[in-house]
C-alpha positions in Angstrom: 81.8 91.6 91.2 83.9 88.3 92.0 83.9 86.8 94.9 87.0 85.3 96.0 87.1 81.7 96.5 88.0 80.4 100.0 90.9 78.5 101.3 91.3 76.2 104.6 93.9 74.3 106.1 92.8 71.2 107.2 93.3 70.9 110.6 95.9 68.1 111.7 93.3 66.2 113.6 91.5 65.6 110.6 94.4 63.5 109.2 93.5 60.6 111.3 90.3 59.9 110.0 91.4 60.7 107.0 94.5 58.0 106.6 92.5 55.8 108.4 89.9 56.0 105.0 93.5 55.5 102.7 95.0 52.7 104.7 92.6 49.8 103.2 93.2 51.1 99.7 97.5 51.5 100.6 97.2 47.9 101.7 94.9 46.5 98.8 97.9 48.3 96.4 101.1 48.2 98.0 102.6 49.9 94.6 100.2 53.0 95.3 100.8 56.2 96.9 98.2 59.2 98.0 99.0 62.2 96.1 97.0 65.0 94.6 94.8 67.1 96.6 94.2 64.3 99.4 98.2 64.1 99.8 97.5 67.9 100.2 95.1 67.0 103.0 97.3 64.9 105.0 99.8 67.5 105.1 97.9 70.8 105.9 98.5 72.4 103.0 95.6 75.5 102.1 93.3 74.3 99.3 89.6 75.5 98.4 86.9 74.2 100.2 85.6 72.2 97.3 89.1 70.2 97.5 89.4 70.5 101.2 86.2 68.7 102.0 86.0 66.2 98.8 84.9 62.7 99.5 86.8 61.0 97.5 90.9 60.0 97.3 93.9 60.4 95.5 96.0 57.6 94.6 98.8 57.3 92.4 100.6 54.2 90.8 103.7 53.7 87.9 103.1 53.9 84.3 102.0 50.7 83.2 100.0 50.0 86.1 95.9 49.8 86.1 94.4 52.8 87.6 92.4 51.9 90.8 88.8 51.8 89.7 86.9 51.7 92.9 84.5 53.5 94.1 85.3 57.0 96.0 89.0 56.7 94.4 90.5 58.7 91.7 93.6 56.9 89.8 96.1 58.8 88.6 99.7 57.7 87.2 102.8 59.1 87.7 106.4 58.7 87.5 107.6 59.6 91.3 111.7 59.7 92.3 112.2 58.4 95.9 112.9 62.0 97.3 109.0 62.5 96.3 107.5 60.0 98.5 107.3 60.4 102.4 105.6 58.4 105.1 102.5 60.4 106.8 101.3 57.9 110.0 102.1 54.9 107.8 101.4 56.1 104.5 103.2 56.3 101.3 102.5 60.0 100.2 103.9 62.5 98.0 106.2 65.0 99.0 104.9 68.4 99.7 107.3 70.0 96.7 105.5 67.1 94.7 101.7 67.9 95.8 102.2 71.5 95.4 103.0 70.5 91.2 100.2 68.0 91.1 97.8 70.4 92.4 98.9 72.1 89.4 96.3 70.5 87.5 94.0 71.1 90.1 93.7 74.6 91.2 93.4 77.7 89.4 96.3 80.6 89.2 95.6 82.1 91.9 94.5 79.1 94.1 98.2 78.0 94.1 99.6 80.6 94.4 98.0 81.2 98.0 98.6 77.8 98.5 102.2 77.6 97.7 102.9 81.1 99.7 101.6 78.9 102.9 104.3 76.2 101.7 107.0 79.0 101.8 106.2 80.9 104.3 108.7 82.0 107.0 109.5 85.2 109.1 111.8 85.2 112.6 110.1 88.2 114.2 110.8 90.5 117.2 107.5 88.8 119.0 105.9 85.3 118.8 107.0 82.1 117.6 109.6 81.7 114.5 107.8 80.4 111.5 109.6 77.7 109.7 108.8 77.3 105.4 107.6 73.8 105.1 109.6 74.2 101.8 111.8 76.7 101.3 111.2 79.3 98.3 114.6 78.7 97.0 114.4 74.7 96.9 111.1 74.9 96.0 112.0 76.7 92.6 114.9 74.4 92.4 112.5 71.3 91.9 110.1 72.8 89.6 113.1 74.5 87.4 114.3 70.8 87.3 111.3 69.2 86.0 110.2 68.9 82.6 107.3 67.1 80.4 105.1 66.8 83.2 101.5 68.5 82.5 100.6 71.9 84.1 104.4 72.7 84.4 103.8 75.6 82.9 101.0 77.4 85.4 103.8 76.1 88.3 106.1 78.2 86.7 104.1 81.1 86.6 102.8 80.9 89.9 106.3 80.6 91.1 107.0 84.3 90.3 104.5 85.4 92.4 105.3 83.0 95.4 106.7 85.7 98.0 108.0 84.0 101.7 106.6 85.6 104.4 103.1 86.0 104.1 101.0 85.3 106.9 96.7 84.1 105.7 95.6 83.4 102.1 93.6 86.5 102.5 96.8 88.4 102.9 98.4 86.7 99.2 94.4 88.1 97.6 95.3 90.6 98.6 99.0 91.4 97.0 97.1 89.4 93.6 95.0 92.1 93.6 97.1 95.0 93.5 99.8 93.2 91.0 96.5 93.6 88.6 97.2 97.4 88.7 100.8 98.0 86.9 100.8 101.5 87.9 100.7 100.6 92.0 104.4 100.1 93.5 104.9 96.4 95.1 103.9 95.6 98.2 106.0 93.0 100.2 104.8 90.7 103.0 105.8 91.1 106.5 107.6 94.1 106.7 109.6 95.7 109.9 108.7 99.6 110.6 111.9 100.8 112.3 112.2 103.7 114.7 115.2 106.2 114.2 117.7 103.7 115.7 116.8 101.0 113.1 114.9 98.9 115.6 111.7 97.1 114.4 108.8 98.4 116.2 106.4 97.2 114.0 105.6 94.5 111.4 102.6 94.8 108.9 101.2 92.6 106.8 102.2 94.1 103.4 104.1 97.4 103.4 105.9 99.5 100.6 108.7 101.1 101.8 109.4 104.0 99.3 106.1 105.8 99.9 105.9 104.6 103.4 102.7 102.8 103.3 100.9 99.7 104.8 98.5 97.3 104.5 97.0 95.7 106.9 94.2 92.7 106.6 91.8 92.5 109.6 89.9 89.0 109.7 87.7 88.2 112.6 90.2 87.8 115.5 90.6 91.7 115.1 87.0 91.7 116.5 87.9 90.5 119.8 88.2 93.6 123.1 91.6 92.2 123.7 93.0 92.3 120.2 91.4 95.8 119.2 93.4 97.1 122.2 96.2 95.8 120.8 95.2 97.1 117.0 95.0 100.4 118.7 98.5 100.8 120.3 99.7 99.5 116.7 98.1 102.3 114.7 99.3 104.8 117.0 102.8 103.9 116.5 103.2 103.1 113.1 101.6 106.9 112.8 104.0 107.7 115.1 106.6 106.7 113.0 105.7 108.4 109.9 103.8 105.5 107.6 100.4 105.4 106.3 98.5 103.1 107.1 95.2 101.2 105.5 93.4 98.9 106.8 91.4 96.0 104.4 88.4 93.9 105.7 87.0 90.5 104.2 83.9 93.0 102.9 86.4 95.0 101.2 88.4 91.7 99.4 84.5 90.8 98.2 83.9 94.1 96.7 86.5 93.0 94.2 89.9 94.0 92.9 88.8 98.3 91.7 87.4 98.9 94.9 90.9 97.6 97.2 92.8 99.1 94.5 91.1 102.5 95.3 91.3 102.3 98.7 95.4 101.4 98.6 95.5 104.7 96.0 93.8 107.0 98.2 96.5 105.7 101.1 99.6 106.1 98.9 98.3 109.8 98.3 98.3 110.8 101.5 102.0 109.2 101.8 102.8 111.6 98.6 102.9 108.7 95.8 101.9 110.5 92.5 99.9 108.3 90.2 101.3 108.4 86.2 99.7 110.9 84.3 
């Protein structure tokens, strides 16, 4: 059994003390910018906690240039175009679009994937707050598509066929990994409307697969909570009431590995009439 590794966003208060530790080392190299996974810091993107919490940082310089060799810093160079370089409280840093490749190098598969569906994310729905992609999936695949000879290209590429927009928690993107493993299961797509006979969306689940009417949905701790089980409850009464089938997957079920989630999705899309290939 594998156990999935864990993501965090680094809060935004953290950035403080955490620019304050770049600014000496900005100052010392005025050539230098913060890239790699502590550029990934400053802007909140989801990494794995061994990446999340490291102690040292990221800085990057021109070809040509000496690596910084001091201690707590990693050197890398690059070649950077203006348009990947932004200013995060005072500090040269690469753009988001720009991390996201670097991290390349840096992550597995399936790490940046979940971190690059946080990137794109974005839904306007019927309740709370519009969610706004901190890069678009579109312009995203724009600047990859445009880049060549730069190492881990490749695994960018690939993980930018998986990217979908609209999904909500990491979890939520282990989930839809999992399930791609099985190339007899039909897709599941993030955030998806359940519509009552007048076409007005009355519900919107995490994953759902319209053609056998089924969907997922991935319960993490806050689904423990008196006020938000209430809520849970009216929710699974109307999506039944609407005619979908619904299954719900926990953080134990995620550890019990990809066969055991896949089983569980299978025995839903039965009862919703799906037929699996003989």
């Amino acid at each position: 059994m594998r156990t999935p590794s864990r993501s965090i966003r680094v809060p935004l208060g953290g950035h403080y003390t955490l620019a304050d530790r770049c600014r000496p080392y900005a100052d010392l190299l005025p050539d230098a910018v913060v890239s790699h996974a502590t550029a990934a810091r400053l802007h909140g993107m989801v990494l794995p906690r061994r990446l999340a919490e490291e102690p040292v940082i990221h800085l990057s310089r021109p070809p040509g240039k000496s690596q910084s060799r001091r201690r707590h810093v990693v050197g890398h160079r690059l070649v950077l175009h203006p348009g990947e370089i932004t200013n995060i409280l005072g500090l040269p840093v690469t753009s988001i679009a720009r991390t996201w490749l670097d991290l390349g190098g840096m992550l597995t598969l399936e790490e940046l994937i979940i971190s690059g569906d946080q990137v794109v994310s974005e839904h306007h729905r019927s309740f709370g707050p519009r969610r706004v992609a901190r890069v678009p999936l579109p312009e995203l695949k724009r600047y990859i598509e445009g880049k060549s000879g730069i190492a881990h290209l490749s695994k960018c590429r690939t993980a930018l066929g998986h990217l979908r927009a609209g999904v909500d928690s990491p979890p939520e993107t282990r989930l839809r990994l999992m399930l791609a493993h099985d190339p007899h299961l039909p897709e599941f797509l993030p955030n998806v409307a359940i519509c009552d006979v007048d076409g007005t969306p009355q519900v919107w689940v995490d994953l759902g697969c319209r053609k056998f009417r089924t969907c997922l949905e991935y319960e993490g701790a806050h689904h423990l909570t008196p006020e938000q089980q209430a809520k849970d409850h009216h929710r699974d009464l109307l999506t039944a009431e609407l005619g979908w089938v619904q299954v719900k997957i926990s953080r134990a079920d995620l550890l019990q590995g990809a066969g055991w989630v896949q089983a569980k999705v299978r025995r839903g899309l039965t009862l919703a009439g799906w037929e699996p290939p003989r």
